[in-house]
N, C-alpha and C positions, 0 to 999 in steps of 0.2 A: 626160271632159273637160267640165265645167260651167263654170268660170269663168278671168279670165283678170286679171292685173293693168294697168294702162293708164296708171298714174299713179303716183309715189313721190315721197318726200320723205325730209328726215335731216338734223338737227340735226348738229352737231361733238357729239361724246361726251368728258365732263368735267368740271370742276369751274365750274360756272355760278351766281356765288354774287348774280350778277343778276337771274336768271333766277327762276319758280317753276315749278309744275305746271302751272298754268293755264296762263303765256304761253307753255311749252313748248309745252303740243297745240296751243296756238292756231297758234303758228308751224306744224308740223308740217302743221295740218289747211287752215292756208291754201296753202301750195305742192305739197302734195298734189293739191290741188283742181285749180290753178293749171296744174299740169305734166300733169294729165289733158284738160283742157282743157274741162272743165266748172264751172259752178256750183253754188251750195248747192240748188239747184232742182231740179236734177236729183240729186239726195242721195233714196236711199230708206231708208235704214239705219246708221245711226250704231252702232260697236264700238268700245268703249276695253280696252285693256291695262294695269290698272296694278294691279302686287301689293300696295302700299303697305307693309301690317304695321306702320304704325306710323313710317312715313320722311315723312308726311305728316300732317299735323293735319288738311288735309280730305279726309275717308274718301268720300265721294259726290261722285265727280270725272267719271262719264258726263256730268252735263249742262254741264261744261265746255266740250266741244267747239263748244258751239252760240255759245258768244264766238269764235269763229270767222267768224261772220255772223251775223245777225241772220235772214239765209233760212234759217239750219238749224234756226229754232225752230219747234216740234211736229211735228220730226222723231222717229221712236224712234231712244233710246238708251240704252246696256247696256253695264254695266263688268263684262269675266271678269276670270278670276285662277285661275290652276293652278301657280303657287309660277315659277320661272325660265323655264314653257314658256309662262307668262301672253301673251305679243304672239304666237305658233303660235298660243292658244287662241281669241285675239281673229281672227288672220286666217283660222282653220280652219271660226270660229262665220259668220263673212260668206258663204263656200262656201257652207254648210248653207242662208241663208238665199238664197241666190242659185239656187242647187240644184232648193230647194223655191218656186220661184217666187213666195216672197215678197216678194222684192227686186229689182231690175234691177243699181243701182247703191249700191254700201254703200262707205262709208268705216270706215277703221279706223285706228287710231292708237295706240301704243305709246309709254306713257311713265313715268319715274322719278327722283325726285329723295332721292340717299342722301347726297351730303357735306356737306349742314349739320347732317347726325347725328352728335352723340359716340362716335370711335371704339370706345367698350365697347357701346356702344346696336346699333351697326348688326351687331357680333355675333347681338347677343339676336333684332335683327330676324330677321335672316338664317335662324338655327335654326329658324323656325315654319317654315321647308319641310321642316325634318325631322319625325322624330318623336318628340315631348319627352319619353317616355314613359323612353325609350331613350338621347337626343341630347342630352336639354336643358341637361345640366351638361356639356357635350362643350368641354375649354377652348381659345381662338382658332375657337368658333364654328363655321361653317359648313366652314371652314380644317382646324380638328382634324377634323372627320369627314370629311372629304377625305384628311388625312393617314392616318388610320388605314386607308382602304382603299388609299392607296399603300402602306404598310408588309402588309397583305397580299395583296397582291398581288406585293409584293416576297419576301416571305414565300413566295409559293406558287412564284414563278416568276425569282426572282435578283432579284439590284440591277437596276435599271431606270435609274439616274442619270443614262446617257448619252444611253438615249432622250429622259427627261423634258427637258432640257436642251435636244438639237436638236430639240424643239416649243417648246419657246419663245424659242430663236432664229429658228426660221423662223416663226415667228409676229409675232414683233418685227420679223423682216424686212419681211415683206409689211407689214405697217403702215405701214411709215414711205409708202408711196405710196399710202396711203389715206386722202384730206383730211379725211376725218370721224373720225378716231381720234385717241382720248386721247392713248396714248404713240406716237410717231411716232419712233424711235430704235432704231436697232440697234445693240442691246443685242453680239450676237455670243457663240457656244458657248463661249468658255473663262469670259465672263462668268459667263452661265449655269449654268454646269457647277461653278464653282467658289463656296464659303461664303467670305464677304468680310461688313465693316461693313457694304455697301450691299446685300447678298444674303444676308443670314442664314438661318437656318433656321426658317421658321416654324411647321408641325407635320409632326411622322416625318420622314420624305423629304422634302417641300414645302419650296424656299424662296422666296423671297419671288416671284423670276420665275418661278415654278411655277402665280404666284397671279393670279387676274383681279382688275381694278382695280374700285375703289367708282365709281360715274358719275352723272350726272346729264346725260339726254338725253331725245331724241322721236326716234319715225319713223313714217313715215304712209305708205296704199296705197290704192290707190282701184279697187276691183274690181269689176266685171260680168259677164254673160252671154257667151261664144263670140260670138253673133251681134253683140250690141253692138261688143264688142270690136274685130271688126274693120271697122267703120266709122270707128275714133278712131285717133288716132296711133299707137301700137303698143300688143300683144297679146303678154303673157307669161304662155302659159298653165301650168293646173296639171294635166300630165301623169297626176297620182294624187296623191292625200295619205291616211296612216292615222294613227291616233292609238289607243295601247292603253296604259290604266295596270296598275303594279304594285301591289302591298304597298307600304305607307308606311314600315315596318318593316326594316330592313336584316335583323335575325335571321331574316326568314322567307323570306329569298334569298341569293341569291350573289352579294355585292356586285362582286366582280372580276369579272365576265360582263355583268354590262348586259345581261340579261337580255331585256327590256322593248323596248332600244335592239333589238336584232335582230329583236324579232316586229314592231316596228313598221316598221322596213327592210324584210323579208321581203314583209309585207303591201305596201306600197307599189310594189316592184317589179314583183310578181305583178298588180295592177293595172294597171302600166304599162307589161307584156309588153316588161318591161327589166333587164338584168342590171350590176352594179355599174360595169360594165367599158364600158356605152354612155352612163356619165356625163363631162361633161368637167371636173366640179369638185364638191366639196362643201363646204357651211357647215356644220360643226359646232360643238359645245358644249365649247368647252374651258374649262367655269366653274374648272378645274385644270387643269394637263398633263396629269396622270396618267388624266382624265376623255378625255382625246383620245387616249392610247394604247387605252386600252381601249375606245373605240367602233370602234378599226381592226379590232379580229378582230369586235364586236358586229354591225359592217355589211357583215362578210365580207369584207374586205379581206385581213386572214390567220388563218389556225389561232387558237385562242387560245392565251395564252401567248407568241404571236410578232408583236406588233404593232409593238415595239421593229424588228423587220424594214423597215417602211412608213418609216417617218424614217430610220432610218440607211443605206437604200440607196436614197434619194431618192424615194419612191413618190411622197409626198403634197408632194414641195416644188412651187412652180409650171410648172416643167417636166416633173415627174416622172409617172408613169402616171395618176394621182388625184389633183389638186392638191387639197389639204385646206386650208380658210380661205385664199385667197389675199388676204380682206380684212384680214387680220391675227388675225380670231377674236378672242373674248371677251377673251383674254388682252392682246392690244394697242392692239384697237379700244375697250374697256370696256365693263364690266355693268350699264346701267341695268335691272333687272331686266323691268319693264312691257314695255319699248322693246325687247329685245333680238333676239324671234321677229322680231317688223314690220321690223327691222333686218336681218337674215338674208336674209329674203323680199326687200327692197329692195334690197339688196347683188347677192341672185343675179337678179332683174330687171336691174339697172345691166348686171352681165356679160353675159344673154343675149341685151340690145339692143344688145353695141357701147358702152355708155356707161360704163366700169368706168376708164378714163384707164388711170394706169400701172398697177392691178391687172390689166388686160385679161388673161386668156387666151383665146389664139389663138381664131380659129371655135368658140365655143363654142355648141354646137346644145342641150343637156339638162345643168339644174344639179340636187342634191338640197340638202336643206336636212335637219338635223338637231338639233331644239332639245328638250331636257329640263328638266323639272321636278324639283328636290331630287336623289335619287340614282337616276337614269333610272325615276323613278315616275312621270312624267307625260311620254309620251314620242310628238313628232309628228313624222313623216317628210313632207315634201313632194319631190315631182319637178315641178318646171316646164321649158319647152320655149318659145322664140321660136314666135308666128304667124306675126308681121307687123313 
């Protein structure tokens, strides 16, 4: 346990056609700041998240953050990018440097602007998290190569329709009480479940509510040292985090298994001398539905092949044994790609301090976080746990 979160921030996620990248972080990196209850002065380390690929004309967006203030200049700062787990990468790269005592206090800030992209463009975007070698002509984008690993997966293991369906009504559900989410509507399972004009089929199995939304948002975290931490308002620490990439290649794995997803679960817990079962919630990657069935057996929730089990007998709804995305997840809350880890992180801080409004679940003592990159090749586990 090296660092701890003290501060958050978060943009409403959506179509922002006022808004740019810049005033995004800015926002983000000022209430961030604000809600930790420090200034730019006390800033040792500045971390941006933004995948861009092409959703942005300007490509060097690290020293963005310092229009922030004017005290944040000649501070260091550093734009990662590891394709959808980019804001994990950003908030796992702050750890490292907090870790290694080069940092006290780092800011880090997650952010993405995809809807003033022409919907064929943001296809093309999309694909460079795969691998084009393979993907690039993959049609409906990031979408088709999602569909085809629900089609086998459906393939190996039956129709899944029903599960896919009750994750993204409970997903929709939870949303609607989450002020910072795009689609704030319950939707509801016969919707869901059922091909309609407003629900079509978008690729294989995938329809349209199967699909996470395009976004344009920030979110921002403001992290330090255990010791620091709790001298300030609260301390939400990081229990353990791991991080282990795949193959970029789908042919050279098993894409129904999420592979990657379970050794980086595996490692995290074993860290954290914690087993699935002493979590009271988790944020997961539902950049699909069919991406959220399948991380239930990847993070050992059940057998594989039986994840469809976890939704349809209530596991992961928010009263159920494992509440899964109680913030609505990818699918409600939306995907600004940068923003999305730093959104995770800030969602599970909101719940383990008490501050989550109608998302709250109950006394929640330990949340994990689970954000991926393309098809669980870039793949980061956090456990955080309330200090203070």
């Amino acid at each position: 346990m090296t660092a701890c979160i003290v501060g958050w921030s978060h943009t409403p996620f959506g179509k922002h056609d006022a808004e740019t990248v810049e005033s995004l972080i800015v926002k983000a990196a000022v209430e961030a700041m604000d809600h930790a209850g420090i200034g730019p002065g006390d800033v040792d380390e500045i971390v941006l998240g933004h995948f861009n690929a092409g959703f942005s004309a300007q490509d060097f967006t690290a020293p963005l953050v310092l229009q922030a203030d004017a005290g944040l200049r000649f501070k260091p700062a550093t734009r990662v990018e590891n394709a959808c787990a980019t804001g994990s990468a950003a908030v796992h790269q702050a750890i490292k440097a907090i870790d290694a005592k080069a940092a006290r206090i780092v800011l880090v800030v997650g952010v993405e602007q995809m809807t003033r992209t022409p919907g064929p463009e943001i296809g093309k975007y999309l694909l460079k998290a795969s691998y084009l070698p393979e993907d690039g002509e993959t049609p409906m984008g990031f979408a088709g190569v999602f569909g085809k690993i629900a089609a086998a997966y459906f393939q190996k293991y039956g129709d899944n329709s029903d599960a896919l369906a009750r994750i993204a009504a409970k997903n929709h559900r939870n949303g609607v009480a989450n002020p910072y989410a795009q689609m704030r509507k319950d939707f509801g399972y016969d919707f869901c479940r059922t091909e309609s004009e407003k629900n079509p089929f978008v690729a294989g199995p995938l329809k349209r509510t199967d699909c996470s939304l395009v976004s344009d948002g920030a979110a921002a975290l403001v992290l330090t040292d255990v010791e620091t931490a709790l001298r300030m308002r609260r301390a939400i620490a990081f229990r353990a985090v791991s991080h282990v990439q795949d193959f970029l290649p789908m042919s050279k794995r098993d894409v129904t298994a999420m592979e990657g997803c379970t050794v980086a679960w595996g490692k995290a817990l074993e860290k954290a001398r914690l087993t699935l079962d002493d979590l009271a919630f988790v944020e997961t990657h539902d950049c699909f539905t069919v991406a959220e069935l399948i991380e239930y057996e990847a993070m050992g929730l059940t057998p594989k092949g039986e994840g469809k089990r976890a939704i349809i007998e209530g596991w992961t709804e928010k009263d159920g044994r494992l509440p899964v995305n109680p913030s609505g997840g990818l699918k409600a809350k939306g995907h600004p790609i940068g923003a999305t880890g730093v959104s995770m992180h800030a969602m599970t801080a909101m719940q383990l301090n008490g501050d989550a409004g109608d998302m709250q679940i109950a006394d929640a003592q330990l949340g994990g976080v689970f954000n991926m990159g393309g098809v669980a090749v870039a793949n980061y586990v956090s456990i955080l746990e309330r200090l203070r």
